[in-house]
HTML snippet that shows the backbone in 3Dmol.js (N, CA, C, O; Angstrom):
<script src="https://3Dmol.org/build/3Dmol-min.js"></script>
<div id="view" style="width:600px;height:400px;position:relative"></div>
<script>
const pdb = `
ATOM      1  N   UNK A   1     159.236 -56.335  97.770  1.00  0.00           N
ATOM      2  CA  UNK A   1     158.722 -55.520  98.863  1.00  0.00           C
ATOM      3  C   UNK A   1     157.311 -55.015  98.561  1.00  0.00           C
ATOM      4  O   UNK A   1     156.499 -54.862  99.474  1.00  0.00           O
ATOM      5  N   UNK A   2     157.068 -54.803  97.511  1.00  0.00           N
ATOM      6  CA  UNK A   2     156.030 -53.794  96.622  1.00  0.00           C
ATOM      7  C   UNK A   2     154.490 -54.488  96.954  1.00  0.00           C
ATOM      8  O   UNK A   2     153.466 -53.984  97.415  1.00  0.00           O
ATOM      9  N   UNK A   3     154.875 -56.139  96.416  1.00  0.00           N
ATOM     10  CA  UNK A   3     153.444 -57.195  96.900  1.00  0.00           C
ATOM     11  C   UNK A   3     153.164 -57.293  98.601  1.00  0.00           C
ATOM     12  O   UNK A   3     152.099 -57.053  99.171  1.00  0.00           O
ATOM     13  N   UNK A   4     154.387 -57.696  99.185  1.00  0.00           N
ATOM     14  CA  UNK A   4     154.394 -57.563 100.742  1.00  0.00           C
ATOM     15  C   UNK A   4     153.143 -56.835 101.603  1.00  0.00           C
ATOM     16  O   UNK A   4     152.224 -57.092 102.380  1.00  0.00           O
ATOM     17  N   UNK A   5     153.985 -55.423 100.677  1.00  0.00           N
ATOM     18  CA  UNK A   5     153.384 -53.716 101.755  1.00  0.00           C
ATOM     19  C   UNK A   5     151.856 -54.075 101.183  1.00  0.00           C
ATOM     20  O   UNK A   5     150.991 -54.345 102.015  1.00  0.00           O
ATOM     21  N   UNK A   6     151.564 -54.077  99.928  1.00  0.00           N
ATOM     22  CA  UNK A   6     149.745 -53.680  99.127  1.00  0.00           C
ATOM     23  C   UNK A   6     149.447 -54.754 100.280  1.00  0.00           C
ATOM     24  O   UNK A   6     148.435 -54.373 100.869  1.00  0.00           O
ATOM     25  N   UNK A   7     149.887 -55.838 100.783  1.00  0.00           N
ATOM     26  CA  UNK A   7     149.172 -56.741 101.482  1.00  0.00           C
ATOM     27  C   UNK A   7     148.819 -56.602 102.615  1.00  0.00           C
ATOM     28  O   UNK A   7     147.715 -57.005 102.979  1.00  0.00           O
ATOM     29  N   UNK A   8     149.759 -55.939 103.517  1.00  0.00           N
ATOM     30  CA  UNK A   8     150.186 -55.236 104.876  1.00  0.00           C
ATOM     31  C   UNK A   8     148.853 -54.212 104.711  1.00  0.00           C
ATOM     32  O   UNK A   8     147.769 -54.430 105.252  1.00  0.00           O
ATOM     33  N   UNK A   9     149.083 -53.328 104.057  1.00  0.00           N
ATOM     34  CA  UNK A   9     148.150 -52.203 104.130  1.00  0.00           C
ATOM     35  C   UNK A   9     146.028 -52.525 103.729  1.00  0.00           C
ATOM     36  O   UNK A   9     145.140 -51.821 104.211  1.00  0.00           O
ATOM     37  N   UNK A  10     145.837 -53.517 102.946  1.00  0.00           N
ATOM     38  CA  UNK A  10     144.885 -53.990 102.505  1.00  0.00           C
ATOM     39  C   UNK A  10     144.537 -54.787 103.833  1.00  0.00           C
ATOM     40  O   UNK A  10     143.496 -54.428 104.384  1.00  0.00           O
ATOM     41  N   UNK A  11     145.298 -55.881 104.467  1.00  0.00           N
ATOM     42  CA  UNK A  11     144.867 -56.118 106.036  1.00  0.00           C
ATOM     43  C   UNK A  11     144.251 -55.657 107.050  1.00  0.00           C
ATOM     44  O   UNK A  11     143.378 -56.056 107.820  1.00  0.00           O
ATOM     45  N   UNK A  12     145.206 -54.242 106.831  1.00  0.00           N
ATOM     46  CA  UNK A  12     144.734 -53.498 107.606  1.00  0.00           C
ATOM     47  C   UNK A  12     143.382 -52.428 107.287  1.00  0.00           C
ATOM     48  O   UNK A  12     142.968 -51.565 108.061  1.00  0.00           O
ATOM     49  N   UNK A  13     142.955 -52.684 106.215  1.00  0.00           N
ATOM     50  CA  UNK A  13     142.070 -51.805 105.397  1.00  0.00           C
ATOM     51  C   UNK A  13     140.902 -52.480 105.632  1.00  0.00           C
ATOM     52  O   UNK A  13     139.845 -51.851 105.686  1.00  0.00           O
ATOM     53  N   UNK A  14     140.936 -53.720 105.787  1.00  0.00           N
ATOM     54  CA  UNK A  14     139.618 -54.619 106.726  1.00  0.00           C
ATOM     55  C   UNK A  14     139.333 -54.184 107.716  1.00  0.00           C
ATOM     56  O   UNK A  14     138.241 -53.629 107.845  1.00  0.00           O
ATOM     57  N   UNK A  15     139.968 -54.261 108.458  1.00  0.00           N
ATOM     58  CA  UNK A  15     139.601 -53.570 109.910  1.00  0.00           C
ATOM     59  C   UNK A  15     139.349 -52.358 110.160  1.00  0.00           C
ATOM     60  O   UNK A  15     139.053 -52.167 111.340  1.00  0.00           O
ATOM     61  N   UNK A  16     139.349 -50.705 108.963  1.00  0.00           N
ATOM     62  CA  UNK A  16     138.669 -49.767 109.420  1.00  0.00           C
ATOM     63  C   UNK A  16     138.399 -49.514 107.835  1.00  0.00           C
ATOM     64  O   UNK A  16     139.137 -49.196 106.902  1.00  0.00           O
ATOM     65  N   UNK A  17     136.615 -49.879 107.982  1.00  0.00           N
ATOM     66  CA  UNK A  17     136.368 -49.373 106.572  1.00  0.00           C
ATOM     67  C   UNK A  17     135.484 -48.165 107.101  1.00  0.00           C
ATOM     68  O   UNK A  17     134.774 -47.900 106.131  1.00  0.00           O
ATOM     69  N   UNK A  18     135.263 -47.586 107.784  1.00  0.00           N
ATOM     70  CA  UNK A  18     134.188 -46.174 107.690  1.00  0.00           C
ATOM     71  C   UNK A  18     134.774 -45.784 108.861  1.00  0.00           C
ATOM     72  O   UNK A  18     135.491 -46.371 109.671  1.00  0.00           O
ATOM     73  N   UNK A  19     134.097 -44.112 108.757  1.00  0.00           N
ATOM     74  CA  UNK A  19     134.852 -43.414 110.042  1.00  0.00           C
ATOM     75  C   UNK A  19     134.550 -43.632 111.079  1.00  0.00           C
ATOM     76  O   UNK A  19     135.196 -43.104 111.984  1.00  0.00           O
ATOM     77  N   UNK A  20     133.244 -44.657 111.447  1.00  0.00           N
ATOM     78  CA  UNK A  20     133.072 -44.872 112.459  1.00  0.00           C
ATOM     79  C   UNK A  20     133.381 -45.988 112.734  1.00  0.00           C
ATOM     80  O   UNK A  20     132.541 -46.498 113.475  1.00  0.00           O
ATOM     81  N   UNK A  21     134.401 -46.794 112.431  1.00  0.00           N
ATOM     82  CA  UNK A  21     135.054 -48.168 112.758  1.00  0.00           C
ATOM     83  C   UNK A  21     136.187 -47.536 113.535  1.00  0.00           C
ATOM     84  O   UNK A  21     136.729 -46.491 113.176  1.00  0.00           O
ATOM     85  N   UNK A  22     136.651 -48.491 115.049  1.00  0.00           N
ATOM     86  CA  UNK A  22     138.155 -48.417 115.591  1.00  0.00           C
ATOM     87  C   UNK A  22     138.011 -49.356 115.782  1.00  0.00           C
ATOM     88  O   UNK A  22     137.039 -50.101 115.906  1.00  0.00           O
ATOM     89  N   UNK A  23     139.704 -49.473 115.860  1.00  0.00           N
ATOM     90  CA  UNK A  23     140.465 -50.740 115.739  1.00  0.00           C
ATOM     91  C   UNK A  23     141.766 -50.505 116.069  1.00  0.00           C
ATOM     92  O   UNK A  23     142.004 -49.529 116.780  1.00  0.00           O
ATOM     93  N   UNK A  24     142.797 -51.312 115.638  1.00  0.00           N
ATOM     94  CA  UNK A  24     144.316 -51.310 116.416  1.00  0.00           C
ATOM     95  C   UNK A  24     144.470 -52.356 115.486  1.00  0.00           C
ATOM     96  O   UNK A  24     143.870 -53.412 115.285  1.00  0.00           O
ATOM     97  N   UNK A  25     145.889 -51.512 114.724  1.00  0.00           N
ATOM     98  CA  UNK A  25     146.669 -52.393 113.873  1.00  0.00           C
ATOM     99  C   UNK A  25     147.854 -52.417 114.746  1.00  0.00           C
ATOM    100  O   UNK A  25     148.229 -51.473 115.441  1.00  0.00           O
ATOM    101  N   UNK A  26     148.353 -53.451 114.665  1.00  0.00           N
ATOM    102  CA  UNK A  26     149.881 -53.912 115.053  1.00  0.00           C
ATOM    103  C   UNK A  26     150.770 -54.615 114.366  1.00  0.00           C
ATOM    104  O   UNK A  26     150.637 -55.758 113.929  1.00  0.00           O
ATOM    105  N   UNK A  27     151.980 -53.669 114.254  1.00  0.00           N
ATOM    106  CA  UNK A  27     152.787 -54.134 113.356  1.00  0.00           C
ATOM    107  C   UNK A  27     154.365 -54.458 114.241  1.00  0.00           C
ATOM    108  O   UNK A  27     155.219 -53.617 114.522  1.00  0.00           O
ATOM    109  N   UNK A  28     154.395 -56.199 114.596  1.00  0.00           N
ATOM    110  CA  UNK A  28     155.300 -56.520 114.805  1.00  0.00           C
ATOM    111  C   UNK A  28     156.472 -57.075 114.828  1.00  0.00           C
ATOM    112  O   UNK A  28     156.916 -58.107 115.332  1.00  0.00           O
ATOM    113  N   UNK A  29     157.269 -55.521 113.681  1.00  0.00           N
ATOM    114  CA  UNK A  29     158.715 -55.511 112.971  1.00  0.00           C
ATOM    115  C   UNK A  29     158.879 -54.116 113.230  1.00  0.00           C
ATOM    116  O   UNK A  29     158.061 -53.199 113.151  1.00  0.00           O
ATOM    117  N   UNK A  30     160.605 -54.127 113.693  1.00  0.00           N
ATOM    118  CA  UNK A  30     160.680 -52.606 113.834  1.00  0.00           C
ATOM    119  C   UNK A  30     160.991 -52.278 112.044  1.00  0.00           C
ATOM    120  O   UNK A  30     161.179 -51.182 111.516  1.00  0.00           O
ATOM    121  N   UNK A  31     160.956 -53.870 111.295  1.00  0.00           N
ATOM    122  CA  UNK A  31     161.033 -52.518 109.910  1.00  0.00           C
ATOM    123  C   UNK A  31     160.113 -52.095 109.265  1.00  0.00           C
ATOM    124  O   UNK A  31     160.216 -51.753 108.087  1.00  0.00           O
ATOM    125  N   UNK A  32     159.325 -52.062 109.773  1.00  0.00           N
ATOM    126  CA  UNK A  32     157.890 -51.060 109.401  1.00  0.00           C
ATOM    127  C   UNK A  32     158.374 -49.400 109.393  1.00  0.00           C
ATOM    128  O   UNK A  32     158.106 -48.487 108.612  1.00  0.00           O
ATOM    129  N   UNK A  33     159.001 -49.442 110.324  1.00  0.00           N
ATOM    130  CA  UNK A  33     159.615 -47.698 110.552  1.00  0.00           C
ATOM    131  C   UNK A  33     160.547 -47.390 110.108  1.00  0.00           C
ATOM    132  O   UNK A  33     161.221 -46.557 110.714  1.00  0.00           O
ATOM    133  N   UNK A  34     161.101 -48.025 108.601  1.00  0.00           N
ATOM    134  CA  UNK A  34     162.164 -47.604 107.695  1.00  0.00           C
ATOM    135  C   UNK A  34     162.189 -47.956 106.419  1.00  0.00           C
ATOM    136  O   UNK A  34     161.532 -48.833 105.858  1.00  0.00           O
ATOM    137  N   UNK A  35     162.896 -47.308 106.035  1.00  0.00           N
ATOM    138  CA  UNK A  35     162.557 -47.249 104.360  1.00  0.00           C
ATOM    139  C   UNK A  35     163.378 -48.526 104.242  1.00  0.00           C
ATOM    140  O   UNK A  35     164.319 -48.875 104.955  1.00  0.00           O
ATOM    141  N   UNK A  36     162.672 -49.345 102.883  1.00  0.00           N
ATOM    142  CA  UNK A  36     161.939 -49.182 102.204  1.00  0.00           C
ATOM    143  C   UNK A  36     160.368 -48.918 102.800  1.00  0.00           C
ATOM    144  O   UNK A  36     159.538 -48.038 102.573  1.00  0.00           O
ATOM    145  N   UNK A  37     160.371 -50.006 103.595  1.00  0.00           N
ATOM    146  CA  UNK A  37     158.570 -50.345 104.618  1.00  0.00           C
ATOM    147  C   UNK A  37     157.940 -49.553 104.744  1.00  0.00           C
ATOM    148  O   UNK A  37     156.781 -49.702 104.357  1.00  0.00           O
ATOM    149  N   UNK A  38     158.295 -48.416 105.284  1.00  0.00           N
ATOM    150  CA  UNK A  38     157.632 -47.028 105.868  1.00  0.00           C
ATOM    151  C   UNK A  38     156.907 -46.342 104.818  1.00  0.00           C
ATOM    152  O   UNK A  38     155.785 -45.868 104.997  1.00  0.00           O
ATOM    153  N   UNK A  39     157.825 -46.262 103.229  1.00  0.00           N
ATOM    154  CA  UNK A  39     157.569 -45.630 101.984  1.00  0.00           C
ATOM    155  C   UNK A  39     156.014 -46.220 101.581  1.00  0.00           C
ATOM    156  O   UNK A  39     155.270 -45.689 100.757  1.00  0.00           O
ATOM    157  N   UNK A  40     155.665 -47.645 102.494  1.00  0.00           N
ATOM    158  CA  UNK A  40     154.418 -47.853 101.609  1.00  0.00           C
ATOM    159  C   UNK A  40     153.155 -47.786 102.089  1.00  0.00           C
ATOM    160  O   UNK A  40     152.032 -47.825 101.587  1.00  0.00           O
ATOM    161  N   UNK A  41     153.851 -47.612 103.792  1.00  0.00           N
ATOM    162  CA  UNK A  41     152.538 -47.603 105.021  1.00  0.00           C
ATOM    163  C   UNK A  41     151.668 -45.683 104.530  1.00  0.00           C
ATOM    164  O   UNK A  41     152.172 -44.761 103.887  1.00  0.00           O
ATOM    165  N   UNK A  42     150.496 -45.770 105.088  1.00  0.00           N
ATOM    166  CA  UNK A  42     150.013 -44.397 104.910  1.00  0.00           C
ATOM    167  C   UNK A  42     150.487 -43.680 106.237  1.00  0.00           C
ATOM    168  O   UNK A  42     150.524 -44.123 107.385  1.00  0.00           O
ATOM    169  N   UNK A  43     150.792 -42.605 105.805  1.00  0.00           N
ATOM    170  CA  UNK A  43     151.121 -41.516 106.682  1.00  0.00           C
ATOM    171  C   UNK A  43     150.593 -41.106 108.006  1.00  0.00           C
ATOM    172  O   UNK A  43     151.161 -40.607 108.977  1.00  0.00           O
ATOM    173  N   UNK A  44     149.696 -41.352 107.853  1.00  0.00           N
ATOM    174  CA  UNK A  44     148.931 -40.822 109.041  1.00  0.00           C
ATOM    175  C   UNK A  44     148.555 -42.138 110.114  1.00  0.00           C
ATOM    176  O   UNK A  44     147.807 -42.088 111.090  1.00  0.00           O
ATOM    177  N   UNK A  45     149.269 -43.232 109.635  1.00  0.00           N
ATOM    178  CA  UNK A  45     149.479 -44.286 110.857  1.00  0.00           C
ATOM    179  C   UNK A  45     150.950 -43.921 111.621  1.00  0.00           C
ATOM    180  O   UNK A  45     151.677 -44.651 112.294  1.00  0.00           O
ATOM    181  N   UNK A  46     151.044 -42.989 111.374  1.00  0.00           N
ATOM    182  CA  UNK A  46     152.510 -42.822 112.545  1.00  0.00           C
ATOM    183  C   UNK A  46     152.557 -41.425 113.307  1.00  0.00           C
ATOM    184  O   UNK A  46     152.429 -40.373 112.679  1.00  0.00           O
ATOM    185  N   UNK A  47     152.741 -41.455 114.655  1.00  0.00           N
ATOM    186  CA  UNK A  47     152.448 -40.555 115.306  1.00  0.00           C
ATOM    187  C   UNK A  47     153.472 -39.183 114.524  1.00  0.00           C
ATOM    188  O   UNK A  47     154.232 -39.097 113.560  1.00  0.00           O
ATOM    189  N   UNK A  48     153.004 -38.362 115.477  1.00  0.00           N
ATOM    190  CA  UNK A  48     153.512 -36.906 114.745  1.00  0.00           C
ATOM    191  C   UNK A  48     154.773 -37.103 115.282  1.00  0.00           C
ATOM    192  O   UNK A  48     155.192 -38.002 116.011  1.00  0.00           O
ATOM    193  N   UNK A  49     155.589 -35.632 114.572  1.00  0.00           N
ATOM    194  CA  UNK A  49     157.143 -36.150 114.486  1.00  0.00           C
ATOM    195  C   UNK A  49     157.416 -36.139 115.856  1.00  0.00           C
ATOM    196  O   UNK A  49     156.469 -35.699 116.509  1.00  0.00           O
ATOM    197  N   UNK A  50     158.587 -36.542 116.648  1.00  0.00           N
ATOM    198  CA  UNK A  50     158.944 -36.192 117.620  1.00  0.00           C
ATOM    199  C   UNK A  50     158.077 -37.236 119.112  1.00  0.00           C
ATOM    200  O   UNK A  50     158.162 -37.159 120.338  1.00  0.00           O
ATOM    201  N   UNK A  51     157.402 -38.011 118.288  1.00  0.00           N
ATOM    202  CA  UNK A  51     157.010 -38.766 119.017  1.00  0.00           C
ATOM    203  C   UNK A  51     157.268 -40.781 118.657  1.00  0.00           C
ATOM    204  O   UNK A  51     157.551 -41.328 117.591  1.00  0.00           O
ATOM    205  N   UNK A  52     157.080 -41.250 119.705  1.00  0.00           N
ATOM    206  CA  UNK A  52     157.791 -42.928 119.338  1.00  0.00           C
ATOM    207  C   UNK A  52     156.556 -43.614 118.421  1.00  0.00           C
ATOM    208  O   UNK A  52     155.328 -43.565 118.492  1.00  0.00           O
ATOM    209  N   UNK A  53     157.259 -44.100 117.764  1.00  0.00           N
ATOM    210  CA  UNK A  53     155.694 -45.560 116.938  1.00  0.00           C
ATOM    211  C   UNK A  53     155.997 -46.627 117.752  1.00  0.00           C
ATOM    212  O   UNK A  53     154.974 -47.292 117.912  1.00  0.00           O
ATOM    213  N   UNK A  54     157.225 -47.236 118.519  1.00  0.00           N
ATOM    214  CA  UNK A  54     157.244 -48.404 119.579  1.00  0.00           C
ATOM    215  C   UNK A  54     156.417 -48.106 120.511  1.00  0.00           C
ATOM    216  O   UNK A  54     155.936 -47.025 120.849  1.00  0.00           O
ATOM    217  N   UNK A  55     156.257 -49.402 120.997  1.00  0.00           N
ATOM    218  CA  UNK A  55     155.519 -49.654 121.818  1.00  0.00           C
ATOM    219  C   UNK A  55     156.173 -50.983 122.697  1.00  0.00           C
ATOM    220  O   UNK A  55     156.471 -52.104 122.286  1.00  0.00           O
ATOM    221  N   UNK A  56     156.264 -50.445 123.958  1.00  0.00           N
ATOM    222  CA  UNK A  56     156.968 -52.121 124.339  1.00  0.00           C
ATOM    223  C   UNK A  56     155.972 -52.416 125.050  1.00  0.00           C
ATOM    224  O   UNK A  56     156.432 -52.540 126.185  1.00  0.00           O
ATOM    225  N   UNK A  57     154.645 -52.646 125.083  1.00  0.00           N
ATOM    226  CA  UNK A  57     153.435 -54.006 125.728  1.00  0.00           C
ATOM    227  C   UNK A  57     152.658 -53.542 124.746  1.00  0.00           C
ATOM    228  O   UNK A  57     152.123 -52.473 125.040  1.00  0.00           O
ATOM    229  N   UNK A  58     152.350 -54.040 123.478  1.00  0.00           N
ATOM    230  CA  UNK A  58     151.414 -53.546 122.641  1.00  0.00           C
ATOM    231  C   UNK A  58     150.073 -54.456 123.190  1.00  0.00           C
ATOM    232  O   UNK A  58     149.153 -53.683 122.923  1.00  0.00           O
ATOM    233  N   UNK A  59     149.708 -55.164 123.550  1.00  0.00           N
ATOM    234  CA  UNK A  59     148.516 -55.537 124.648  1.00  0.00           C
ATOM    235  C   UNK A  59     147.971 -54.479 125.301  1.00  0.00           C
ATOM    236  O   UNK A  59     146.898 -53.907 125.110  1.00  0.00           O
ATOM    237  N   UNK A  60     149.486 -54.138 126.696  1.00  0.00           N
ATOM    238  CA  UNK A  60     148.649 -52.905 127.293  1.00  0.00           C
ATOM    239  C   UNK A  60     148.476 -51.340 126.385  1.00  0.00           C
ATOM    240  O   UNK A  60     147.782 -50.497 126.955  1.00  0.00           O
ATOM    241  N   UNK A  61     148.729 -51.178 125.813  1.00  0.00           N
ATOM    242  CA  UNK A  61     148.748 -50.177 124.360  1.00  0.00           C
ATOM    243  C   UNK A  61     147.377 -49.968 124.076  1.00  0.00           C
ATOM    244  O   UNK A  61     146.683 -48.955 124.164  1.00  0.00           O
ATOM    245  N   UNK A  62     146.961 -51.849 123.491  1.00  0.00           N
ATOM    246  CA  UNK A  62     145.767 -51.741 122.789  1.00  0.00           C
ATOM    247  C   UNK A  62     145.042 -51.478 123.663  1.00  0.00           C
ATOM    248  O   UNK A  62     144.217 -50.672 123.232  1.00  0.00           O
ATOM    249  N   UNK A  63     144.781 -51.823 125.213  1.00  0.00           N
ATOM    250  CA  UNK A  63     144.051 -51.828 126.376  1.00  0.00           C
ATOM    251  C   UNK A  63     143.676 -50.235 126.468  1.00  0.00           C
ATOM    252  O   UNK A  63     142.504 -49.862 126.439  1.00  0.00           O
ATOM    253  N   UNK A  64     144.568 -49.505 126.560  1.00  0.00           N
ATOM    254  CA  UNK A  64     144.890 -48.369 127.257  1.00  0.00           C
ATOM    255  C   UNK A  64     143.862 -47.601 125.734  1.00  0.00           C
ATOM    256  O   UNK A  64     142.829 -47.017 126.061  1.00  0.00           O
ATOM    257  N   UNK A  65     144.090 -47.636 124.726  1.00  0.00           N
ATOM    258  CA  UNK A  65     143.632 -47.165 123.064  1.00  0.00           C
ATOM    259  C   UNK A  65     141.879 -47.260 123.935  1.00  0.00           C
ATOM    260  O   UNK A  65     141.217 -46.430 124.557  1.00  0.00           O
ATOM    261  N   UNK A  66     141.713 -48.339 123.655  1.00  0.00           N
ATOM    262  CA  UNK A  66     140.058 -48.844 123.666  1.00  0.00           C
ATOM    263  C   UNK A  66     139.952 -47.882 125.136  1.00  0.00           C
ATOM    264  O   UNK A  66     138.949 -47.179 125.014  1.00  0.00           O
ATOM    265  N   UNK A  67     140.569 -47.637 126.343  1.00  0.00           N
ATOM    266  CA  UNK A  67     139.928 -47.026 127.419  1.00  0.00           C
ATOM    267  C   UNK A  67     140.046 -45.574 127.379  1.00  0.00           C
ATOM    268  O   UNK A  67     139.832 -44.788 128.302  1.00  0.00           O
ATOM    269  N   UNK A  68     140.416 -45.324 126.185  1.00  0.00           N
ATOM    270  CA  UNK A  68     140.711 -43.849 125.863  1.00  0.00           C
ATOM    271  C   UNK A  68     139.581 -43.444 125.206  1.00  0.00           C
ATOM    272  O   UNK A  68     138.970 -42.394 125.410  1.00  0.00           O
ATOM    273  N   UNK A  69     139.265 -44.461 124.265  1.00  0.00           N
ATOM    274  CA  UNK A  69     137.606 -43.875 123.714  1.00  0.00           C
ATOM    275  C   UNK A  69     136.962 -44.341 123.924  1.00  0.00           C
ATOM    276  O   UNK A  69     136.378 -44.819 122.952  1.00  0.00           O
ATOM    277  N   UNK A  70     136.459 -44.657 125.133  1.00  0.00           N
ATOM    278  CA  UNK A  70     135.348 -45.303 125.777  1.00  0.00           C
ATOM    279  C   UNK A  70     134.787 -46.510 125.423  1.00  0.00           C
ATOM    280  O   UNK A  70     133.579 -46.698 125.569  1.00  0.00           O
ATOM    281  N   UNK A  71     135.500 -47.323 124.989  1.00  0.00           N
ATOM    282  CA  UNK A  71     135.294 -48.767 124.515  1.00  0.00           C
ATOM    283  C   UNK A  71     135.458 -49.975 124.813  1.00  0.00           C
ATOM    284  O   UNK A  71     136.659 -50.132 125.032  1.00  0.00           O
ATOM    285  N   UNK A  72     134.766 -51.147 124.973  1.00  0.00           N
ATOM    286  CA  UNK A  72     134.902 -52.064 126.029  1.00  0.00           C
ATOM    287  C   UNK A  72     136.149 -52.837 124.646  1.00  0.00           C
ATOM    288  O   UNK A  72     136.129 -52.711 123.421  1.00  0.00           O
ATOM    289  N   UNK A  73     136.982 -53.510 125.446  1.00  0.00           N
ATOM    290  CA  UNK A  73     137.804 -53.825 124.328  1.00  0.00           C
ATOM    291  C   UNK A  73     137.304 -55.352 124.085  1.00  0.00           C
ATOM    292  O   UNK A  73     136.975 -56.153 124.960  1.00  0.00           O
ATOM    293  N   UNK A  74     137.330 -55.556 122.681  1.00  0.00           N
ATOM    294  CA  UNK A  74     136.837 -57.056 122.329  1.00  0.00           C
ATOM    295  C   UNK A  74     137.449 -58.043 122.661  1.00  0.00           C
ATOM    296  O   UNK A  74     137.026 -59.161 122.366  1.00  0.00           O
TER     297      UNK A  74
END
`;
const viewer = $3Dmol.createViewer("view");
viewer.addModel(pdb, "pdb");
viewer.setStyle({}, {cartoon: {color: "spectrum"}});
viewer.zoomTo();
viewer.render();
</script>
C-alpha cells in the first residue's frame, strides 16, 4: 500500500507546486476514503467533517471548481 499512496500523492504534487497553481485532482476509487488509503492522502484534500468527498459527475465538479474561481477551464 505504502509505494502505491507516495505515488498517488507525488502525482498529485505535480499539479500544484506553488500557491498560486489550481488544479483538480481526481481520485477514482471510493477507497481513497478509508483506511488504509485515507491514512496516506494529506488532510486537507478532504472536505471538512460533515461534508461528502463523492462526487457523482466529477467533470461537472471540475467545471463548476474552475467557474468558482474565475477560471477558464483547460
Amino acid at each position: 500500500v505504502v509505494p502505491g499512496m507516495t505515488r498517488v500523492v507525488q502525482a498529485a504534487g505535480r499539479l500544484i507546486r506553488s500557491p498560486e497553481d489550481t488544479g483538480v485532482i481526481a481520485l477514482f476509487d471510493q477507497r481513497f476514503l478509508h483506511a488504509p488509503y485515507r491514512h496516506y492522502l494529506p488532510g486537507d484534500w478532504f472536505p471538512e467533517e460533515g461534508t461528502s468527498a463523492l462526487v457523482g459527475d466529477p467533470a461537472r465538479a471540475a467545471e463548476e471548481f474552475f467557474r468558482m474561481i474565475g477560471m477558464r477551464q483547460p
